[in-house]
N, CA and C atoms as an extended XYZ file, in Angstrom:
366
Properties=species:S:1:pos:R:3:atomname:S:1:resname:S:1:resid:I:1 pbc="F F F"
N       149.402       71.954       98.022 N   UNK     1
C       148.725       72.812       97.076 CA  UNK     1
C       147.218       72.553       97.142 C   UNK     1
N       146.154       73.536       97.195 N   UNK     2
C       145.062       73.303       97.101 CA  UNK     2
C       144.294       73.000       95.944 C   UNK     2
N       143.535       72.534       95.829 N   UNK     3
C       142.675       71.541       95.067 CA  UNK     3
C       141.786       72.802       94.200 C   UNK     3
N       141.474       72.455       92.989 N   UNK     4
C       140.917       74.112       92.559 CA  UNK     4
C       139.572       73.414       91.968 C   UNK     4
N       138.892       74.037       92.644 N   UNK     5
C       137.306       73.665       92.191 CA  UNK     5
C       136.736       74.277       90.722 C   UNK     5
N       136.287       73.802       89.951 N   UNK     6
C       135.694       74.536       88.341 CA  UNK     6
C       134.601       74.986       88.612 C   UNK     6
N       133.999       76.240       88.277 N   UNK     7
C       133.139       77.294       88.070 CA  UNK     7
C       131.637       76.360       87.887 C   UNK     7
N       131.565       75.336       86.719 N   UNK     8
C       130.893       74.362       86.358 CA  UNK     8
C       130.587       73.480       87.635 C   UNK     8
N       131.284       73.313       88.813 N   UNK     9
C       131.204       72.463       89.601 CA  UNK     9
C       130.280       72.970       90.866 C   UNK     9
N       131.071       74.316       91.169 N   UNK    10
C       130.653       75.152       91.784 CA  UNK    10
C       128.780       75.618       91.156 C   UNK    10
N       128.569       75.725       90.191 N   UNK    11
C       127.176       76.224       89.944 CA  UNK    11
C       126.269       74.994       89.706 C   UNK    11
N       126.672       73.541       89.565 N   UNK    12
C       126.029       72.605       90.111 CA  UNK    12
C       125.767       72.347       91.526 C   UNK    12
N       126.417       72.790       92.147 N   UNK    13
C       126.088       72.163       93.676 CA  UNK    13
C       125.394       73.499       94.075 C   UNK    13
N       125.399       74.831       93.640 N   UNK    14
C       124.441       75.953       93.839 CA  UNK    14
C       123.431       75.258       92.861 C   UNK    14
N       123.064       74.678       91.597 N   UNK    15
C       121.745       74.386       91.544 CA  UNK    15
C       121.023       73.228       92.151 C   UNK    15
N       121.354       72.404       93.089 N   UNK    16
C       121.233       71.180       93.464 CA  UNK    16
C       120.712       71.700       95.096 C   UNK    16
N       120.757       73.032       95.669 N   UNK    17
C       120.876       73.813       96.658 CA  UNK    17
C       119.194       74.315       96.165 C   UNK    17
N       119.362       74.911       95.199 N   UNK    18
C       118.356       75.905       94.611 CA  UNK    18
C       117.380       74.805       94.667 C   UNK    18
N       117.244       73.546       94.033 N   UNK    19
C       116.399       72.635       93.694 CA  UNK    19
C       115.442       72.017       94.280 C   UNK    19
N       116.554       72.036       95.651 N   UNK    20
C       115.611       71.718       97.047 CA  UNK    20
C       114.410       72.421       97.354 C   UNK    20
N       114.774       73.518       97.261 N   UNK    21
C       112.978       74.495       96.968 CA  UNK    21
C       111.844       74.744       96.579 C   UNK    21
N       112.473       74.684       95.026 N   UNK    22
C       112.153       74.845       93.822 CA  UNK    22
C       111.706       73.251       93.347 C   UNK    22
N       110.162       73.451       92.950 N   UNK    23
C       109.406       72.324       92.353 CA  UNK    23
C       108.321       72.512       91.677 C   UNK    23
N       108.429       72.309       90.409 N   UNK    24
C       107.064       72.758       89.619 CA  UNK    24
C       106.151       71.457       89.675 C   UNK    24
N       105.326       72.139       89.131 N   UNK    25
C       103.328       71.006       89.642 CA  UNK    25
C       102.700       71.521       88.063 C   UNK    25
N       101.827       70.548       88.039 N   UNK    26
C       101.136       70.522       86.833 CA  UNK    26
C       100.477       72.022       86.602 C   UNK    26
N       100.007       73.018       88.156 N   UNK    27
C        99.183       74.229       87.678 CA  UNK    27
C       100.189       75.112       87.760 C   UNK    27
N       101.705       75.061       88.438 N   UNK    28
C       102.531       76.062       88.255 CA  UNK    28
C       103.908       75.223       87.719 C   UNK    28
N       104.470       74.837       86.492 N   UNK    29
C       105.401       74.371       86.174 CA  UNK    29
C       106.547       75.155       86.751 C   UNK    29
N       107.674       74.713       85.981 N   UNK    30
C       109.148       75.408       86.746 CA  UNK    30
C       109.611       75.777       84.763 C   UNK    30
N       110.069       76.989       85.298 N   UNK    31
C       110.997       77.720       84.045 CA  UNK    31
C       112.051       77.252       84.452 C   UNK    31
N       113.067       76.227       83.865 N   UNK    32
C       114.198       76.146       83.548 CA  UNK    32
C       115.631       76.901       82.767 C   UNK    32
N       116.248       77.190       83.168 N   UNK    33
C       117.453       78.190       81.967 CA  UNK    33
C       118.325       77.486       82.678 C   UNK    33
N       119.273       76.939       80.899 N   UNK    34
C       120.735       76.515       81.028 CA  UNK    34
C       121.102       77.177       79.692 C   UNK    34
N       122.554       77.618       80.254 N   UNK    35
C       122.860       78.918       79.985 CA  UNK    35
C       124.557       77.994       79.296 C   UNK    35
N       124.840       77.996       78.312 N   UNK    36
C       126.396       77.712       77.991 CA  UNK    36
C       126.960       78.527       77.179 C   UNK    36
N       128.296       78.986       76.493 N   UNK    37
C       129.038       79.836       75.976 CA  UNK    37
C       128.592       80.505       74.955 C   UNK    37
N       127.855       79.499       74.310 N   UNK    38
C       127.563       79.736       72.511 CA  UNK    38
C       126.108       79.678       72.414 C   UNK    38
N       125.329       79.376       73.548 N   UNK    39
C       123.754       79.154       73.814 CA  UNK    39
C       123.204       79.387       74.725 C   UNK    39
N       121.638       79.648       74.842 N   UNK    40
C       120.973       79.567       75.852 CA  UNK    40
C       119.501       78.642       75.506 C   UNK    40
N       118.843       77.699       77.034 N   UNK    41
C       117.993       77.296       76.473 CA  UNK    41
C       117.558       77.312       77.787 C   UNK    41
N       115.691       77.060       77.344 N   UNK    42
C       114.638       77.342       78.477 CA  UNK    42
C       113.565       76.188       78.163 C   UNK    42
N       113.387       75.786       79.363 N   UNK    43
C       112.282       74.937       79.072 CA  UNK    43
C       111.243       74.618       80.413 C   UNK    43
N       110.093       74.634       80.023 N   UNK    44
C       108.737       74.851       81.039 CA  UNK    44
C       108.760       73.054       81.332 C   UNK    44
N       108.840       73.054       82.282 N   UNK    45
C       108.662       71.516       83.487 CA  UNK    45
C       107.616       71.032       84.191 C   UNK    45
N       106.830       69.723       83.674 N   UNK    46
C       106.340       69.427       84.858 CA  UNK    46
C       106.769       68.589       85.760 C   UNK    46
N       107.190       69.186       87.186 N   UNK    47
C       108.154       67.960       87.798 CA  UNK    47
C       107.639       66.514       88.519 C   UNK    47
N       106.171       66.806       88.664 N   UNK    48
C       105.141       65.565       89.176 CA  UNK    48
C       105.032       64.974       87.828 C   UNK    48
N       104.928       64.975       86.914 N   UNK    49
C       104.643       64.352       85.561 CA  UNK    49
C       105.901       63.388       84.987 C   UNK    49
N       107.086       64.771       85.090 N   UNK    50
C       108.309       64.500       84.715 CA  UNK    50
C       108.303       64.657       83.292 C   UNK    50
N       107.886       65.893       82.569 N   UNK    51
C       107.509       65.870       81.611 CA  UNK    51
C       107.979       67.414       81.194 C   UNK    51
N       108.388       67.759       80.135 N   UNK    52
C       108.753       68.971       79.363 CA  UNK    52
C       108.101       69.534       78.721 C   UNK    52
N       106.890       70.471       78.581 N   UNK    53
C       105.472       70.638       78.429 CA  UNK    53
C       105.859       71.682       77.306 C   UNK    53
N       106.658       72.545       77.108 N   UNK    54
C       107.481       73.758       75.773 CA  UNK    54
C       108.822       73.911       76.461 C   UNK    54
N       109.761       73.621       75.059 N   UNK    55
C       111.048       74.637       75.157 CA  UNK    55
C       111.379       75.492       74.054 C   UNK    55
N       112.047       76.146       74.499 N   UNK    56
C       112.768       77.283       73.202 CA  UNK    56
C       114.396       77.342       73.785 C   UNK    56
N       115.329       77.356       72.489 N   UNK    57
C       116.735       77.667       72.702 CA  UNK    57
C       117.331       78.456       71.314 C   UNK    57
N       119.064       78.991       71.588 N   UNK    58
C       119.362       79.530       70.429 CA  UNK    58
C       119.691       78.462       69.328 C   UNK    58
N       119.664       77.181       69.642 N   UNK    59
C       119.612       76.212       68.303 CA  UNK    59
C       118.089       75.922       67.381 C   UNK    59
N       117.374       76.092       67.677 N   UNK    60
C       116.065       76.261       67.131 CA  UNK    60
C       116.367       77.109       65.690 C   UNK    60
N       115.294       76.369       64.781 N   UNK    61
C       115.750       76.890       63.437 CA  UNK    61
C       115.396       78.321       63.223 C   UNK    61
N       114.485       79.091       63.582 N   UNK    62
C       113.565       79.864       63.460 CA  UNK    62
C       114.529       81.192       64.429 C   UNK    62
N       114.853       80.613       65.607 N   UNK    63
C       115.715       81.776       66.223 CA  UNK    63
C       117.304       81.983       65.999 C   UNK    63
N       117.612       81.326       65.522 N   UNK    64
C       119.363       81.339       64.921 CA  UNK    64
C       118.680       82.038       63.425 C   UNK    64
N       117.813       81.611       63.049 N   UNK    65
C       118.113       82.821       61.645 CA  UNK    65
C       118.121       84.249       62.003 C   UNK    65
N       117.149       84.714       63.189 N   UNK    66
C       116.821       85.658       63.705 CA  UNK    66
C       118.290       86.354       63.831 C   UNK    66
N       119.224       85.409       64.812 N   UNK    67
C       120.752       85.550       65.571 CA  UNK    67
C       121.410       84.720       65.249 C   UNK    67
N       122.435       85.562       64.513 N   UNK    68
C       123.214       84.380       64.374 CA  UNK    68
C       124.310       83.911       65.429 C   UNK    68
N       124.243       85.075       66.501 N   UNK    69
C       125.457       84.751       67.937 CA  UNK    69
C       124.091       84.033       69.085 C   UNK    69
N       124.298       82.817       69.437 N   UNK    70
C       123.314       82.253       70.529 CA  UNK    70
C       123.596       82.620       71.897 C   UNK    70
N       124.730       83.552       72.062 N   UNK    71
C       125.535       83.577       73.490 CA  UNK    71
C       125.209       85.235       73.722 C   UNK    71
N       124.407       85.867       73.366 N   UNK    72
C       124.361       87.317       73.956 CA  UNK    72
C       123.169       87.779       74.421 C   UNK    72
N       122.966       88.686       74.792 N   UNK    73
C       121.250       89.367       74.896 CA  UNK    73
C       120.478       89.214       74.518 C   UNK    73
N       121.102       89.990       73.074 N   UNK    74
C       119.206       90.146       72.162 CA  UNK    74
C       119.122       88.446       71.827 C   UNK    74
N       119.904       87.402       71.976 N   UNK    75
C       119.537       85.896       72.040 CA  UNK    75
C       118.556       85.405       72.919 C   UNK    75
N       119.184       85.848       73.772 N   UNK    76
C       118.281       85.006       75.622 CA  UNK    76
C       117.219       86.084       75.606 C   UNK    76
N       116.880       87.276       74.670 N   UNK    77
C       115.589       87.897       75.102 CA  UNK    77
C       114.544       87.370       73.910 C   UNK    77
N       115.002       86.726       72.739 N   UNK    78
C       114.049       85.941       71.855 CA  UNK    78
C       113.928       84.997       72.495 C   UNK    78
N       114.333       84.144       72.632 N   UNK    79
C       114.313       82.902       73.148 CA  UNK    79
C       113.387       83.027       74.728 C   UNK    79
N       113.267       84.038       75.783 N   UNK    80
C       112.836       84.338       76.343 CA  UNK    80
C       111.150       84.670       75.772 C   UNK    80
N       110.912       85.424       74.964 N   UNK    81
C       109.891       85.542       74.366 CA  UNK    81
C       108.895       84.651       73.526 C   UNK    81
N       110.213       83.644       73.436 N   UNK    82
C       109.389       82.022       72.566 CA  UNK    82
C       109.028       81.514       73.599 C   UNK    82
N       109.696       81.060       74.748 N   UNK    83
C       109.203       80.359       75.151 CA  UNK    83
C       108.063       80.978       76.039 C   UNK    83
N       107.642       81.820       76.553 N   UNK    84
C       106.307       82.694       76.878 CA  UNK    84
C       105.672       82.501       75.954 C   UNK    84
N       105.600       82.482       74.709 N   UNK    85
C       104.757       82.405       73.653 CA  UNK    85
C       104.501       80.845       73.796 C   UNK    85
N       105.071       80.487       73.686 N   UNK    86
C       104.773       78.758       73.851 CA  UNK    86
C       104.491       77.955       75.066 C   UNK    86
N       104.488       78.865       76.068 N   UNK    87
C       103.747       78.323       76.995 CA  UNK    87
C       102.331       78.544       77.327 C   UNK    87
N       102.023       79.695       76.787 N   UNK    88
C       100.729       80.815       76.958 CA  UNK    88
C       100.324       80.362       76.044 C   UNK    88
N       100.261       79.420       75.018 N   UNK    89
C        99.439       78.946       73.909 CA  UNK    89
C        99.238       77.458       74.106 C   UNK    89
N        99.758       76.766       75.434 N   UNK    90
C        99.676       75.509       76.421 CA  UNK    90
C        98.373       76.237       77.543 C   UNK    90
N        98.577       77.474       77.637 N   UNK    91
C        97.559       77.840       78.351 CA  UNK    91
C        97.980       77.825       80.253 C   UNK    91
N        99.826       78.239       79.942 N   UNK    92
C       100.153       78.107       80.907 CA  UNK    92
C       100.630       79.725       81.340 C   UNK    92
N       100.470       79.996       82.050 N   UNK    93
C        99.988       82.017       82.613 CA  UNK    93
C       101.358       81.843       84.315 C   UNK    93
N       101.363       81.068       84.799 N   UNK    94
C       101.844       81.045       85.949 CA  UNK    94
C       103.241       80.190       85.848 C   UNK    94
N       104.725       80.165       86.426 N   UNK    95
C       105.751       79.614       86.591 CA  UNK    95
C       106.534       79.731       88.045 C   UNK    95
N       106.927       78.669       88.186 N   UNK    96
C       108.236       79.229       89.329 CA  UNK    96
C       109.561       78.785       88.194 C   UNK    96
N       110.452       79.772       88.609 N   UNK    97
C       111.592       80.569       87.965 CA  UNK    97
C       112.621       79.707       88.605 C   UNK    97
N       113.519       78.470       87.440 N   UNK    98
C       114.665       77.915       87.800 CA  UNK    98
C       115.938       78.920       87.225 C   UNK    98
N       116.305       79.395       87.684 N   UNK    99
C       117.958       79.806       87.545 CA  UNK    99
C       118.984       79.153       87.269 C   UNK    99
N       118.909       77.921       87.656 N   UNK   100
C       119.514       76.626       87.098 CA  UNK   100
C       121.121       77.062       87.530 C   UNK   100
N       121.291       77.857       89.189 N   UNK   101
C       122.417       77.792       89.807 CA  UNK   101
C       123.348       79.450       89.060 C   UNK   101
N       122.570       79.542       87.921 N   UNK   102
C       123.316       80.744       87.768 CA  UNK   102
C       123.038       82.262       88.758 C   UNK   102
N       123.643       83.002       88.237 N   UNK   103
C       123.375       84.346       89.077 CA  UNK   103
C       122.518       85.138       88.011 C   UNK   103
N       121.077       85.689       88.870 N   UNK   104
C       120.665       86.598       88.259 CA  UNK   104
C       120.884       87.401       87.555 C   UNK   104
N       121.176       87.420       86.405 N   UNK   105
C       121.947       88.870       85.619 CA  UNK   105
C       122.585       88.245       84.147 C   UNK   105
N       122.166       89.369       83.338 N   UNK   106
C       122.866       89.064       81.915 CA  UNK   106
C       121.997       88.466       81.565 C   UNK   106
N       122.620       87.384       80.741 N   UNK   107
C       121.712       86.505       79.626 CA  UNK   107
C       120.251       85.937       80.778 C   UNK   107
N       120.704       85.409       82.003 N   UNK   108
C       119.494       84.859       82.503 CA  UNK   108
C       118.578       85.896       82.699 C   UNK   108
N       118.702       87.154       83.226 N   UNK   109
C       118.211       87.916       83.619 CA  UNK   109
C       116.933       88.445       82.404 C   UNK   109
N       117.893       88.914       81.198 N   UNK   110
C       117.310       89.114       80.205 CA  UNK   110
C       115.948       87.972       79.802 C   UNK   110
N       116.421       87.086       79.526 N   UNK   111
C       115.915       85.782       79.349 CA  UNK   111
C       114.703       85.619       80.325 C   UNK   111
N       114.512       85.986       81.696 N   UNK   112
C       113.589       86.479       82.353 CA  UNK   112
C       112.221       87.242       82.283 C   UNK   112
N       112.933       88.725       82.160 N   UNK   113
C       112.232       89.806       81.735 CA  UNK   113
C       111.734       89.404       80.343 C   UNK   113
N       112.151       88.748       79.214 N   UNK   114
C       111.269       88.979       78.415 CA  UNK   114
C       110.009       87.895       78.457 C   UNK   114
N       110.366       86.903       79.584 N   UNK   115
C       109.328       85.646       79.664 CA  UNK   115
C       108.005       86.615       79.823 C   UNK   115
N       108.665       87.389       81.425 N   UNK   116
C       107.382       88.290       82.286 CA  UNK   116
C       106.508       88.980       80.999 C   UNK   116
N       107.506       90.158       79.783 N   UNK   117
C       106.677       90.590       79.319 CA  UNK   117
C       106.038       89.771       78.414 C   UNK   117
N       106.320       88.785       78.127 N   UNK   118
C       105.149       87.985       77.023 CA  UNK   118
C       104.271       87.167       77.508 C   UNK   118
N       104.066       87.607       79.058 N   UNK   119
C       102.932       87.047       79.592 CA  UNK   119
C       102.768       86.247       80.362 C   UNK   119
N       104.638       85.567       80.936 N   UNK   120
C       104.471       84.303       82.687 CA  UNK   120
C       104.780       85.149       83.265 C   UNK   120
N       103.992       84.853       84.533 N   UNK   121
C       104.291       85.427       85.825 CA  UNK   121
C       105.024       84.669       86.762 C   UNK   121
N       105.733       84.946       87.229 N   UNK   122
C       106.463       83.875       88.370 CA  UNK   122
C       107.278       85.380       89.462 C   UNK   122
């Protein structure tokens, strides 16, 4: 019988793939998204520092009053929008974009687009 690999296992060794690439620096940090059932969370990286410079997620007090479901759209597109807001008030304008092994689309995706419109570029 074959051995059955977990979904969870599988999108670690796709982000550990991705990672190799992907490296933020003090003038272009790395956007982080980890993405779980009931949440989403984002956080701006410096990986030469080793340091977490802004995050935003759906446990944050301020965005769960907003939503009270942390696992859908209009979640990962606030939370998307905080953390643009909170990086752009670090005075940070530029990112490279971690996916964190997921697939483009849905909550990450969303979570994306609203970074771009509140002002990172990556």
């Amino acid at each position: 019988m074959a051995k059955r690999i977990s979904r969870g296992h599988i999108r670690k060794r796709i982000h550990v793939r991705v990672r190799k690439k992907i490296r933020g620096s003090g003038d272009r940090p790395r956007l982080n998204v980890f993405r779980s059932a009931s949440h989403i969370y984002a956080q701006v990286i410096d990986d030469d520092q080793g340091l977490t410079l802004a995050s935003a997620s759906t446990v944050d007090k301020e965005i769960r009053e907003q939503n009270r479901n942390g696992g859908n759209l209009a979640a990962a597109t606030v939370v998307g929008s905080r953390i643009a807001e909170r990086a752009t008030r670090l005075g940070i304008k530029r990112v490279v974009y971690d996916r964190g092994g997921y697939l483009f689309h849905g909550r990450v995706k969303a979570l994306a687009d609203a970074a771009r419109k509140g002002g990172l570029e990556f």
